[in-house]
KOLTOR-495222 format. One record per residue: residue number from 0; x, y, z of N, C-alpha, C in turn. Coordinates in Angstrom, 3 decimals, decimal comma. Layout:
# KOLTOR-495222
NUM; X; Y; Z; X; Y; Z; X; Y; Z
...
//
This chain:
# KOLTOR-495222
0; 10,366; 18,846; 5,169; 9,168; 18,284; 4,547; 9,416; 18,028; 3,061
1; 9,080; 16,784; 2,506; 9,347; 16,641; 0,953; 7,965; 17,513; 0,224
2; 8,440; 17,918; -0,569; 7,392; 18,683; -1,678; 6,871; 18,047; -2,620
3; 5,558; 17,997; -3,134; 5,073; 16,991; -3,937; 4,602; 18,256; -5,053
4; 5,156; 18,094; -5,978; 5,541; 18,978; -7,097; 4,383; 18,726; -8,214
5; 3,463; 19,439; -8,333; 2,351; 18,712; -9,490; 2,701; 20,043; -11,252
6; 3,080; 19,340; -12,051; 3,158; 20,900; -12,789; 1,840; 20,234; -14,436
7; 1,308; 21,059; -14,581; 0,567; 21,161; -15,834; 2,201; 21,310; -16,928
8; 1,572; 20,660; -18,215; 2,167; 20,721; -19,475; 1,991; 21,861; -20,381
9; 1,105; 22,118; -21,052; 1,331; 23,083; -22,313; 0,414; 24,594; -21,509
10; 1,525; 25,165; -21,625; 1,406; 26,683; -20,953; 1,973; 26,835; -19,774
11; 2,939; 26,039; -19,334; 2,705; 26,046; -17,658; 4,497; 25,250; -17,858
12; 4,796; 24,033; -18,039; 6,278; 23,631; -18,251; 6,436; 23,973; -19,746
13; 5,468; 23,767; -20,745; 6,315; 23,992; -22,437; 5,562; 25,220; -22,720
14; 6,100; 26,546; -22,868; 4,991; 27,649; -23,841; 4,348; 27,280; -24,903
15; 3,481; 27,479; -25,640; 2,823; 27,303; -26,732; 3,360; 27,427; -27,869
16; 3,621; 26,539; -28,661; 4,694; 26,330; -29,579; 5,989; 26,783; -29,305
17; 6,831; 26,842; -28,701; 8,276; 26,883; -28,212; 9,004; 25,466; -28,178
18; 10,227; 25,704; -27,298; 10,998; 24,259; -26,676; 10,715; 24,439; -25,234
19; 10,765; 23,301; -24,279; 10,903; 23,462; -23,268; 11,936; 24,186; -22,490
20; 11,578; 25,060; -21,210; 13,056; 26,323; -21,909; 13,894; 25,975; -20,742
21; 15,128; 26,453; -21,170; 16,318; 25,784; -20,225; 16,405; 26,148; -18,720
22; 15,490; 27,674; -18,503; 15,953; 27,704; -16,763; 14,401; 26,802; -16,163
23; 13,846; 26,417; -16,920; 12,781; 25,532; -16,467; 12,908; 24,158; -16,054
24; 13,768; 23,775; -17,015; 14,508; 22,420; -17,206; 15,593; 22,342; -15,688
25; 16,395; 23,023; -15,696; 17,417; 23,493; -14,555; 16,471; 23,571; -12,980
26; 15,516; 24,281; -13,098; 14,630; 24,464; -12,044; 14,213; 23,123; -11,641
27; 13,638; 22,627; -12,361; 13,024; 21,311; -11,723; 13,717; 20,314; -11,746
28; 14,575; 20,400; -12,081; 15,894; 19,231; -12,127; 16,607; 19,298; -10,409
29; 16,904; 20,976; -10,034; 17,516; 21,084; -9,052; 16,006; 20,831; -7,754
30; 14,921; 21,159; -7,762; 13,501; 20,517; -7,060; 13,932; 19,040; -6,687
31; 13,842; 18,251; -7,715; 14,390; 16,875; -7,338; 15,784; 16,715; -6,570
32; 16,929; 17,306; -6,872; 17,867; 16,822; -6,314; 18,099; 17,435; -5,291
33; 17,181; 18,126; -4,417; 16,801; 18,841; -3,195; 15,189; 17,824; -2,461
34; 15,477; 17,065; -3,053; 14,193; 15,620; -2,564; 12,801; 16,110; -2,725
35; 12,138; 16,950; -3,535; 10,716; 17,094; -4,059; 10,743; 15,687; -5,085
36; 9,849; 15,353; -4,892; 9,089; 14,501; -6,118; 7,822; 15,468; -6,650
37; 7,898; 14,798; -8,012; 7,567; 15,389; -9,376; 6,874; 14,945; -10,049
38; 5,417; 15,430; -10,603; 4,272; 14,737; -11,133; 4,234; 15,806; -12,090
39; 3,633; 14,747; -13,571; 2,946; 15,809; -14,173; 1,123; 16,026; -13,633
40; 0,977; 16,998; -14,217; -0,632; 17,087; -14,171; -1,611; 17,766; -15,208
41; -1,832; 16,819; -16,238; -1,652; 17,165; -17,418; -3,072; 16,326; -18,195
42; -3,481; 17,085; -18,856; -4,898; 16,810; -19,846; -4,788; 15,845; -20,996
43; -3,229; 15,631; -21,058; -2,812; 14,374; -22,437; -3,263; 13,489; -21,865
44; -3,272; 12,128; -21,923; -3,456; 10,887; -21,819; -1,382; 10,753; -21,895
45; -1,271; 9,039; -21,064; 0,022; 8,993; -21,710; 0,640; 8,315; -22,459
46; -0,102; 8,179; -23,557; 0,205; 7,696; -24,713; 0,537; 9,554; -25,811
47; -0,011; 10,616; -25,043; 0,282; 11,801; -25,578; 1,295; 12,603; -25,378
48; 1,916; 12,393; -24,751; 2,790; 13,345; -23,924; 4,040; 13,644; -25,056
49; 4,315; 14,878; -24,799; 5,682; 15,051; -25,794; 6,814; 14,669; -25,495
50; 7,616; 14,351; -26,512; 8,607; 13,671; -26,105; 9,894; 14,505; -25,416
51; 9,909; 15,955; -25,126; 10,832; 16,641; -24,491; 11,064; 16,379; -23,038
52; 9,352; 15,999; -22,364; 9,433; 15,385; -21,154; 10,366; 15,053; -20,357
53; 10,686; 13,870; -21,671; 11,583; 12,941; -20,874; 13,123; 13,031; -20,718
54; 12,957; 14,580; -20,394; 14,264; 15,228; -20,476; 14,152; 15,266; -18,479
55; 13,155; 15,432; -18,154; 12,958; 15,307; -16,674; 12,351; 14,183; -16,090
56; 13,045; 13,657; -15,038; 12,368; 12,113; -14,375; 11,534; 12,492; -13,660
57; 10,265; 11,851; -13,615; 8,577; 12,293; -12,774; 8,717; 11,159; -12,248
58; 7,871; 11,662; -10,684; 7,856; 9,910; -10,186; 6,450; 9,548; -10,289
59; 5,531; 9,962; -10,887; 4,765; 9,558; -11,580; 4,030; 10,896; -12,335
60; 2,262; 10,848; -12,453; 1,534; 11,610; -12,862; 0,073; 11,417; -12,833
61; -0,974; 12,908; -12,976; -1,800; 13,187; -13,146; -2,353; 13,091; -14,696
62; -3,127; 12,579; -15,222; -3,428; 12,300; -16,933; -4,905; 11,862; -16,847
63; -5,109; 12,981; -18,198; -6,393; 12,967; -19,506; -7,118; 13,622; -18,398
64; -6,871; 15,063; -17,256; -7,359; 15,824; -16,870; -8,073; 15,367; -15,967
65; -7,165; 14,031; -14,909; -7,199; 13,961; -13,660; -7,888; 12,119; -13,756
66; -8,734; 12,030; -15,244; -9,374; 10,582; -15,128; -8,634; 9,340; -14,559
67; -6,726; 9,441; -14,573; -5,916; 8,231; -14,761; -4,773; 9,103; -13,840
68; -3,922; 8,198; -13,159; -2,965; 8,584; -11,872; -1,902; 6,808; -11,794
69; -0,687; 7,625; -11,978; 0,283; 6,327; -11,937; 1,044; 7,366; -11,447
70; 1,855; 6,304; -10,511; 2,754; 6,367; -9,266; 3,843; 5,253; -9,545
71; 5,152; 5,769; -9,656; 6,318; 5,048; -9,792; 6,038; 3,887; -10,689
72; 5,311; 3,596; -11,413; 5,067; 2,535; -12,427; 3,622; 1,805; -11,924
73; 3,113; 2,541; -10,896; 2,014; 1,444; -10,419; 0,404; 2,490; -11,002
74; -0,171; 1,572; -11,504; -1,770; 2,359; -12,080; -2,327; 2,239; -10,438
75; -2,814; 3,417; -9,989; -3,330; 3,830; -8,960; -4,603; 4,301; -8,774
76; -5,165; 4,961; -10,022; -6,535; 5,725; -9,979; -6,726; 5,366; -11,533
77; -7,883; 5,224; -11,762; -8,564; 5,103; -12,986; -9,970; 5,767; -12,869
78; -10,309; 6,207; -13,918; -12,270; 6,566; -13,891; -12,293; 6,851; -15,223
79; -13,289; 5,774; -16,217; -13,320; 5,712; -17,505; -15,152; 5,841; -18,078
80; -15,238; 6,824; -19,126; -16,867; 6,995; -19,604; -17,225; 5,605; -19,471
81; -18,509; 5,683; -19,082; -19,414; 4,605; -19,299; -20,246; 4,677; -20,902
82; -20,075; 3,431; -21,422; -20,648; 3,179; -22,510; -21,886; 4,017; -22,882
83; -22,931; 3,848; -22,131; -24,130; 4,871; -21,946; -23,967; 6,334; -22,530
84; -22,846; 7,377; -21,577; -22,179; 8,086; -21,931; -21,319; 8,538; -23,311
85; -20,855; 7,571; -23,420; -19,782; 7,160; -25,079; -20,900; 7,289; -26,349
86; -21,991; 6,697; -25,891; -22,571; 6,769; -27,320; -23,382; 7,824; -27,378
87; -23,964; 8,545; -26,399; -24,677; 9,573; -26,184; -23,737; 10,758; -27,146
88; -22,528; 11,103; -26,561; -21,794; 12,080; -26,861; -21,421; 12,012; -28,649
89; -21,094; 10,184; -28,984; -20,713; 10,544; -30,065; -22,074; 10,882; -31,291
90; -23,349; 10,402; -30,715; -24,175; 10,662; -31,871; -24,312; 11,947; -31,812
91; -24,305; 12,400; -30,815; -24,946; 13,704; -30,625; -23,901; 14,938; -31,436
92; -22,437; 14,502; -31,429; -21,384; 15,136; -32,429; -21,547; 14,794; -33,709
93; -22,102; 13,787; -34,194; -22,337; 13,339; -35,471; -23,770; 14,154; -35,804
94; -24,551; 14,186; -34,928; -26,030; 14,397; -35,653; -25,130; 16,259; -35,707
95; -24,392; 16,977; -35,178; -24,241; 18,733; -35,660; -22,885; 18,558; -36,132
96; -22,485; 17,940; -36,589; -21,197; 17,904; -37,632; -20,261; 17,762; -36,992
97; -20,359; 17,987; -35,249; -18,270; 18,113; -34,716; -17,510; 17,343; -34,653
98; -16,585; 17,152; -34,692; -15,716; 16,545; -34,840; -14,793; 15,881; -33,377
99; -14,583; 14,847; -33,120; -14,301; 14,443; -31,503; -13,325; 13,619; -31,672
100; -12,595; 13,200; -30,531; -11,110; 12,215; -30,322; -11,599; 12,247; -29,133
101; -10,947; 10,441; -29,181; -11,491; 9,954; -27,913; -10,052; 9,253; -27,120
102; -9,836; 9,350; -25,839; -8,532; 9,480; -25,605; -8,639; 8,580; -24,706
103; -7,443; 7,418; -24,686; -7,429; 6,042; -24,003; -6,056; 6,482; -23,419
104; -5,901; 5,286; -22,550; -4,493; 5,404; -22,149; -3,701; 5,135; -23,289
105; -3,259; 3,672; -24,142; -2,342; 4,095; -24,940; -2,725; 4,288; -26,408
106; -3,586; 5,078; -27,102; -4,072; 5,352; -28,046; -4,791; 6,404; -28,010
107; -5,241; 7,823; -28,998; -6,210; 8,327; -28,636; -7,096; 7,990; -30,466
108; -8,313; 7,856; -30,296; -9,047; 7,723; -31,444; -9,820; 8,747; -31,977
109; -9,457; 8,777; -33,964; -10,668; 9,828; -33,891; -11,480; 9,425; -35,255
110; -11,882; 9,784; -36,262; -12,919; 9,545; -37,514; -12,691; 11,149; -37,962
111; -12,605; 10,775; -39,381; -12,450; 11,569; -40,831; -11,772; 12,490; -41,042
112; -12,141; 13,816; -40,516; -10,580; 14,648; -41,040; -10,607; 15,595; -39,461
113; -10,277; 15,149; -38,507; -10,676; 15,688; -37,290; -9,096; 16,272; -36,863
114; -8,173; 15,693; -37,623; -6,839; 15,890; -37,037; -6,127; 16,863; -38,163
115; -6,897; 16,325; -39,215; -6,872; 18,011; -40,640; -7,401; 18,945; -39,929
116; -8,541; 19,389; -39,009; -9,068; 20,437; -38,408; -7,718; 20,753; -37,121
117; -8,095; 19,876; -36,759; -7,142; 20,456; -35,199; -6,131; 20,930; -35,359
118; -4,851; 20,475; -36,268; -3,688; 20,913; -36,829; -3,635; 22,265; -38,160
119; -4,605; 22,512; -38,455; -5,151; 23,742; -38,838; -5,265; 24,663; -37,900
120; -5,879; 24,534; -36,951; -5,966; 25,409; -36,065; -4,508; 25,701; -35,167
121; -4,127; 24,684; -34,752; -2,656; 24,502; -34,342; -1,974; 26,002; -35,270
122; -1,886; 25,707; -36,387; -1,070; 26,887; -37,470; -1,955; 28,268; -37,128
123; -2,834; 27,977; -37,205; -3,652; 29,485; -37,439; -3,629; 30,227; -36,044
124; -3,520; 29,312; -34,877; -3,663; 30,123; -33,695; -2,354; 30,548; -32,648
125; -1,419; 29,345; -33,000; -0,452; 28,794; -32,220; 0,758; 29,438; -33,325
126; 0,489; 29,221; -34,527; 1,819; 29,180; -35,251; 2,465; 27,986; -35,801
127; 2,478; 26,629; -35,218; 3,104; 25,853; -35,354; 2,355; 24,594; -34,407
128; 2,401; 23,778; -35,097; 1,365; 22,333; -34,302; 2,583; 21,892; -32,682
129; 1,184; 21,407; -32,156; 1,456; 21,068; -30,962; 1,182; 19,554; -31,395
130; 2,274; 19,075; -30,908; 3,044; 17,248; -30,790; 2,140; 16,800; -30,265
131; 1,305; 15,499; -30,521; 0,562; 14,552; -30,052; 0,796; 13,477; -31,038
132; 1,440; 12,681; -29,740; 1,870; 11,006; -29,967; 0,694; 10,309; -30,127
133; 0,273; 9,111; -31,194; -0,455; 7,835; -31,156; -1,950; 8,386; -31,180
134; -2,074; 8,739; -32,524; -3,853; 9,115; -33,055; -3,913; 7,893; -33,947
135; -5,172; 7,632; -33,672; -5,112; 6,724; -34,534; -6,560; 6,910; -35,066
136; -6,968; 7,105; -36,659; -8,169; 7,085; -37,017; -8,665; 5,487; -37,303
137; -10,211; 5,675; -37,107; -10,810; 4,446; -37,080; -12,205; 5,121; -38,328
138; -12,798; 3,817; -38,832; -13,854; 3,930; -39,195; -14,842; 4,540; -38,410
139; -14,842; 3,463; -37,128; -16,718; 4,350; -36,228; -15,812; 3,947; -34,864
140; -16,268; 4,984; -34,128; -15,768; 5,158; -32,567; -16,736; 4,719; -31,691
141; -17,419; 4,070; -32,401; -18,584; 3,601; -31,236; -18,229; 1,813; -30,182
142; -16,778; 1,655; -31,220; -16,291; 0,157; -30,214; -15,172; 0,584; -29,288
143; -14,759; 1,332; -29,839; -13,666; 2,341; -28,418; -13,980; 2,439; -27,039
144; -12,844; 1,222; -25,962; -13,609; 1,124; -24,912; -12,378; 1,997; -23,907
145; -13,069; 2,190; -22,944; -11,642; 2,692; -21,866; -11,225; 4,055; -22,043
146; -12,411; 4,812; -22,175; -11,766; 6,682; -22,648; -11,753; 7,331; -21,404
147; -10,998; 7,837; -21,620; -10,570; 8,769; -19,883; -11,162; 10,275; -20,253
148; -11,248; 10,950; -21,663; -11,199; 12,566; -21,922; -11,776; 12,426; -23,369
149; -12,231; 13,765; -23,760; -12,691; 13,599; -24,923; -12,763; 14,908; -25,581
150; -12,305; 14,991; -26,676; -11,958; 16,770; -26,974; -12,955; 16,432; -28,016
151; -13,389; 17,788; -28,064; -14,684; 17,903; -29,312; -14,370; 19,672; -30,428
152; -14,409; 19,562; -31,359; -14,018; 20,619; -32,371; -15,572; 21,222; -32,858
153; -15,675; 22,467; -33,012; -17,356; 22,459; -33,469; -16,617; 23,384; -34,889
154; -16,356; 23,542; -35,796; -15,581; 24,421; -36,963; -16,748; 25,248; -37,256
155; -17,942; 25,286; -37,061; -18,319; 26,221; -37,052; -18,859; 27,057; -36,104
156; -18,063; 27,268; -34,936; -18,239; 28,072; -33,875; -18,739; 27,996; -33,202
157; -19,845; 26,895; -32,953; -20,670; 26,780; -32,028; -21,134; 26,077; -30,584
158; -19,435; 26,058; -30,000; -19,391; 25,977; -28,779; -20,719; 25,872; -27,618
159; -21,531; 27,091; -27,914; -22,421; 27,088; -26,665; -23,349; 26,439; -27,080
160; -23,830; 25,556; -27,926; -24,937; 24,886; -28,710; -24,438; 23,829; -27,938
161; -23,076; 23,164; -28,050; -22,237; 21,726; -27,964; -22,408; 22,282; -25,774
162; -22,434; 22,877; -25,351; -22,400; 23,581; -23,856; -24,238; 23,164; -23,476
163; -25,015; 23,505; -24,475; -26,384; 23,447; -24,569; -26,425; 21,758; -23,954
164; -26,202; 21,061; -25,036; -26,500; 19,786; -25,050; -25,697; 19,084; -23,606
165; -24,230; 19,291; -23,924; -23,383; 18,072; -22,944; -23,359; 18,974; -21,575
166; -23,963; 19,990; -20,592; -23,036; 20,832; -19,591; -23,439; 19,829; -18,502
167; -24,856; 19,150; -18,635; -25,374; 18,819; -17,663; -25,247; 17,153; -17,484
168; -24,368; 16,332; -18,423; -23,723; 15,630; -18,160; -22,359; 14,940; -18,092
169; -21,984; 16,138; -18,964; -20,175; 16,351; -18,596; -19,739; 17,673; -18,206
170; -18,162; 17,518; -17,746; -17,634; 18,736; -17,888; -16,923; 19,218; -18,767
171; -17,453; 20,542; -19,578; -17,065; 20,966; -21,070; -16,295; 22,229; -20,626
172; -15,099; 21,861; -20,833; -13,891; 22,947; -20,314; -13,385; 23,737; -21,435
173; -12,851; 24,687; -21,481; -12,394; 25,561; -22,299; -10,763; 24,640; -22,602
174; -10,400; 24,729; -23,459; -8,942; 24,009; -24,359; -7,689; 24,771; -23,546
175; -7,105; 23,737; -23,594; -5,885; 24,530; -22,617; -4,719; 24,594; -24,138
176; -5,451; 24,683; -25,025; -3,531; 24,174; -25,922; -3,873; 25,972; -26,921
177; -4,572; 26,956; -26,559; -4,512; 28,194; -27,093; -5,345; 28,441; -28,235
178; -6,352; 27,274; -28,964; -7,396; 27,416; -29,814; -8,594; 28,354; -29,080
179; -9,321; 29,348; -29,893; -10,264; 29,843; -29,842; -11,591; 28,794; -28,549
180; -11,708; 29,428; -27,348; -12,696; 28,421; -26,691; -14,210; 28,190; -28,077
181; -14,473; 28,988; -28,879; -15,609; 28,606; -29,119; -15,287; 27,405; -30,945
182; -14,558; 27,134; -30,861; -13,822; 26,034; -31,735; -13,615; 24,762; -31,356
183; -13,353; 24,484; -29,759; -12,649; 23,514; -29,166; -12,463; 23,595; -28,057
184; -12,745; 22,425; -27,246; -13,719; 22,214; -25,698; -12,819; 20,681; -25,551
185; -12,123; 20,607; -23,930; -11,983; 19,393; -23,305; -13,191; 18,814; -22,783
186; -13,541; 17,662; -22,928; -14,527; 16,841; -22,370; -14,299; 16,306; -21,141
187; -14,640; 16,219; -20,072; -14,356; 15,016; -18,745; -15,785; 14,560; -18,643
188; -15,326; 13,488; -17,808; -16,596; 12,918; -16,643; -16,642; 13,907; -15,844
189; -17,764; 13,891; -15,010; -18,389; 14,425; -14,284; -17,485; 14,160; -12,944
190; -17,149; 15,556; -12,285; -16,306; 15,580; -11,074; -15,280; 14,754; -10,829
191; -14,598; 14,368; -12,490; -13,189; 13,776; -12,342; -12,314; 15,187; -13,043
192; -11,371; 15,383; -11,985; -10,180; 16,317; -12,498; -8,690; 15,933; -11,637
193; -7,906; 16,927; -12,271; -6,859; 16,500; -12,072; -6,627; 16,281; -10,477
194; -7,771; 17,645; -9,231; -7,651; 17,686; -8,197; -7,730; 16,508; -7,294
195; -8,571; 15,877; -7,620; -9,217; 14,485; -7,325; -8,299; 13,661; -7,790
196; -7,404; 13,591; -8,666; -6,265; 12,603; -9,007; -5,047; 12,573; -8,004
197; -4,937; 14,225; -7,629; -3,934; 14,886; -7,159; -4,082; 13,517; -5,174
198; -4,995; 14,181; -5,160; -5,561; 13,460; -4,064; -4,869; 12,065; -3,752
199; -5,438; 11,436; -4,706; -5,177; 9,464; -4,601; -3,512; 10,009; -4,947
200; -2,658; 10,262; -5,664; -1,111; 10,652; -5,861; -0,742; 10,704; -3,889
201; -1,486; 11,796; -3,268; -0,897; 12,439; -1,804; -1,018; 10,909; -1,182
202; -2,849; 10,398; -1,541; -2,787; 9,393; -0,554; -1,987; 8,527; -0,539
203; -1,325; 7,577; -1,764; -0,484; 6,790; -1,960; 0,991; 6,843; -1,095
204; 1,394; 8,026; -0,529; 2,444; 8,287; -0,157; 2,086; 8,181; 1,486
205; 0,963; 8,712; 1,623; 0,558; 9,030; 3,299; 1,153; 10,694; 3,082
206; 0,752; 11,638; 2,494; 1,217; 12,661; 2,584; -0,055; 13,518; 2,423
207; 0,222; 15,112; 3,241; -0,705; 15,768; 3,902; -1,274; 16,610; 2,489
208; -2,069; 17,502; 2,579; -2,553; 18,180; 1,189; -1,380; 19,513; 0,985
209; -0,850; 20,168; 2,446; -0,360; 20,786; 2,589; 1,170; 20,383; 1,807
210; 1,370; 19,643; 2,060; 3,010; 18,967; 1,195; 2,476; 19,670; -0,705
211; 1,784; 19,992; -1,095; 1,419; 19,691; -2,337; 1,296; 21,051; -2,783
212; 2,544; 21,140; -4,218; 2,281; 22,790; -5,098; 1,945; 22,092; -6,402
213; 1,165; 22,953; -6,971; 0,523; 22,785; -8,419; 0,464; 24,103; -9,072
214; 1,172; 23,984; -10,240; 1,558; 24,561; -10,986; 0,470; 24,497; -12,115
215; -0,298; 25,746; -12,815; -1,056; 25,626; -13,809; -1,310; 26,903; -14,722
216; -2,075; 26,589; -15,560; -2,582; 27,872; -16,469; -4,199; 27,885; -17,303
217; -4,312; 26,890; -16,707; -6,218; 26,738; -17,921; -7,342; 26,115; -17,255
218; -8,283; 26,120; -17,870; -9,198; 25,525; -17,084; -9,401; 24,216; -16,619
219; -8,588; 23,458; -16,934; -8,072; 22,301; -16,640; -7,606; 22,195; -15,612
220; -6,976; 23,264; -14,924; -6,483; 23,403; -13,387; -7,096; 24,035; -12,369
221; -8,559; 24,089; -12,657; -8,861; 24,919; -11,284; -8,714; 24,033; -9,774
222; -9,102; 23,023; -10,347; -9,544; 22,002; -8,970; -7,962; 22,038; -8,118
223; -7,293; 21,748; -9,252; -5,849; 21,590; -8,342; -5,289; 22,449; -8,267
224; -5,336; 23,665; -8,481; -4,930; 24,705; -7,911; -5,212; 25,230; -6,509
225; -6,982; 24,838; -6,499; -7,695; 25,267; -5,593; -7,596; 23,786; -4,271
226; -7,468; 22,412; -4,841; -6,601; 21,473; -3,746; -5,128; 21,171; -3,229
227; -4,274; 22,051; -3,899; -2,798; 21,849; -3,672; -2,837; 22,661; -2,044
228; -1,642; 22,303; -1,525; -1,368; 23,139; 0,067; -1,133; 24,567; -0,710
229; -0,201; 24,652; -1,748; -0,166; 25,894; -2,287; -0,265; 25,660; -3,934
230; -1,420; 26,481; -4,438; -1,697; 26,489; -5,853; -0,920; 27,560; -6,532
231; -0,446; 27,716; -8,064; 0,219; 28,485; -8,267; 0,300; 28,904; -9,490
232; 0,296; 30,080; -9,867; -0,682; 30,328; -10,981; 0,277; 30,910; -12,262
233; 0,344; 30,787; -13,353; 1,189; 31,399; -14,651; 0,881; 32,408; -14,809
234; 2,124; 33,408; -15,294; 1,858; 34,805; -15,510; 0,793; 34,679; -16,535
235; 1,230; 33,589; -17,614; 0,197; 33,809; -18,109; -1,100; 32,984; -19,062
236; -1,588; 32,415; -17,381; -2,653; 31,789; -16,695; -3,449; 32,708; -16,824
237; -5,024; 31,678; -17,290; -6,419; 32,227; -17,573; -6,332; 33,465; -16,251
238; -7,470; 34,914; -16,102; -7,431; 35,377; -15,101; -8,377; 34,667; -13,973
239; -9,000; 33,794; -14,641; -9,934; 33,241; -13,528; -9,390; 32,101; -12,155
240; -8,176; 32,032; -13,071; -7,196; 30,856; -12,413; -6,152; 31,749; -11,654
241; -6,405; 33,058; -11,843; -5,435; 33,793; -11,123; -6,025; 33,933; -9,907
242; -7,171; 33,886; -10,222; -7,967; 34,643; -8,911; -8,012; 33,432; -7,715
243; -8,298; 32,119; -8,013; -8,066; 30,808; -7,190; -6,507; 30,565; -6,605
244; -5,857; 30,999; -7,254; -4,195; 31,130; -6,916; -3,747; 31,153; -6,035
245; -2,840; 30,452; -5,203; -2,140; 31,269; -3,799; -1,193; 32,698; -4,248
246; -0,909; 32,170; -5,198; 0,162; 32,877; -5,816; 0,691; 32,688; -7,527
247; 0,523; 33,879; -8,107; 1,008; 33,935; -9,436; 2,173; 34,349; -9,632
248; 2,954; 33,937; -10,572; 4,203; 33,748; -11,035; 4,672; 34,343; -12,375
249; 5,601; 34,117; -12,905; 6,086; 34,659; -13,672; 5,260; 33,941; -15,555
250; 5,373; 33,907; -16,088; 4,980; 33,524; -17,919; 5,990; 32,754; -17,829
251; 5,363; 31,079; -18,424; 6,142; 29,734; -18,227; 7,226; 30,207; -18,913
252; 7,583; 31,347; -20,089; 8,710; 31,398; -20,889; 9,562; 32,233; -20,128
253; 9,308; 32,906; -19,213; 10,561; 33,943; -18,117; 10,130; 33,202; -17,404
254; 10,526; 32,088; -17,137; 11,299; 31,355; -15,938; 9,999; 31,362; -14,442
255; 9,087; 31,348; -14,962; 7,932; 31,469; -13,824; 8,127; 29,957; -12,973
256; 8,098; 29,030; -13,365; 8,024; 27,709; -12,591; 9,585; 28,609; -11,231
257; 10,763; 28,481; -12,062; 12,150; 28,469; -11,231; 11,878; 29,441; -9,936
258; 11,047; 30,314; -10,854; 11,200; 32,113; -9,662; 9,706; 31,491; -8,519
259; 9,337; 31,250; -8,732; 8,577; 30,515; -7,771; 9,028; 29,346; -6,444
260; 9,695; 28,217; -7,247; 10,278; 27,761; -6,348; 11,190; 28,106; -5,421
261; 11,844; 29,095; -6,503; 12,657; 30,094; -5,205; 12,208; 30,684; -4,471
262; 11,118; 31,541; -4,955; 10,394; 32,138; -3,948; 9,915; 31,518; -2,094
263; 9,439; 30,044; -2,557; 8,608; 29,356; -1,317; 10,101; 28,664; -1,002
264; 11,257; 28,999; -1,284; 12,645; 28,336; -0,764; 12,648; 26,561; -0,987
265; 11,765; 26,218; -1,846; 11,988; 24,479; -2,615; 13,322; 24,501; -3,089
266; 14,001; 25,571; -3,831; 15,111; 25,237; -4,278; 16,003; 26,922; -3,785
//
């Protein structure tokens, strides 16, 4: 049976501020040349993705937390905010000060010093900034069409206020990149995730749900953890994502992806 390999990005293939580490690299290199195909499944957009990546060939991916799905070069799944939506969210960040980026396929957009905040936090929490390709600030984000995800910053802590307003028409996820949840929140549409991406990826092939491991660590992965044939969880993956798990693994930096695949005999 071929294995359809889904792995999350930051916490899960790269540790949090590290390099991508070499028995990881080796692991999924030898996955492929044992005939798994290889997706990312990942909350960047791909105009974000780091450039270490492309140290491994994917035959396609999951992106901006399931909204967008390309397969061997072909756009396959799309689901983008509706305008309605777009302007709702951004006044409503403007009228309590937060700060938001709005994330397209090849661009992500943001207004005033939103990327001075985020990369602050990057240092203060992480140690060292996490790589994101193609920001581009604009005057007003209100002509920005085609957003798949939308990260929102509240600097002054007030997460469950920003939870108050948006829960009941988006989904306001906790940050997968290691900032404080009450600082910084992923945005989706409503019942688009990566699981549901994962999906249209299987269908494209004619392949069963069971063919399918997903690899994760944040709240960004429950769906596909909980839709893969086998979900699979980081040592050190949220505990709530442990608990949805088929199986937890090792901390992406000791070799958790490799000891896994060995484990279910992929490689």
């Amino acid at each position: 049976m071929t294995h359809y390999l889904f792995f999350d990005v930051d916490g899960t293939l790269i540790p949090f501020g590290k390099d991508l580490p070499a028995d990881t690299l080796q692991a999924v290199r030898q996955a492929r040349e044992k005939g798994s195909r290889l997706f990312l499944a990942t909350g960047r957009s791909p105009a974000e993705l780091d450039p270490r990546l492309a140290a491994i060939s994917f035959d396609g991916g999951v992106y901006s937390g399931g909204a967008r799905a390309f397969v061997e070069g072909k756009d396959i799944y799309a689901s983008y905010f509706s305008r309605q939506d777009l302007d709702f969210f951004i006044e409503e960040s403007q009228r309590h000060g937060w700060r938001i980026l709005l994330q397209c396929d090849s661009q992500s957009y943001y207004a005033g010093d939103f990327c001075d905040l985020l990369f602050s936090y990057f240092y203060r929490y992480i140690g060292k900034p996490v790589s994101i390709a193609n920001l581009t600030k604009l005057d007003s984000l209100f002509s920005v069409e085609n957003v798949t995800k939308l990260i929102l910053l509240t600097p002054e802590g007030d997460m469950e206020r920003a939870h108050e307003i948006f829960d009941a028409r988006f989904d306001v996820l906790n940050n997968t990149v290691g900032v404080p949840s009450s600082l910084m929140s992923e945005v989706c549409q409503k019942n688009v995730n990566k699981g549901r991406a994962m999906l249209e990826v299987l269908r494209y092939y004619n392949a069963g749900r069971e063919s399918s491991i997903a690899f994760g660590d944040g709240a960004n992965d429950y769906e596909i953890i909980q839709m893969a044939g086998l979900g699979i969880a980081m040592g050190n993956a949220d505990e709530s994502l442990k608990q949805l798990a088929s199986y937890v693994t090792a901390d992406c930096d000791d070799d958790g992806i490799g000891k896994a695949l060995r484990h279910f005999g992929v490689i």
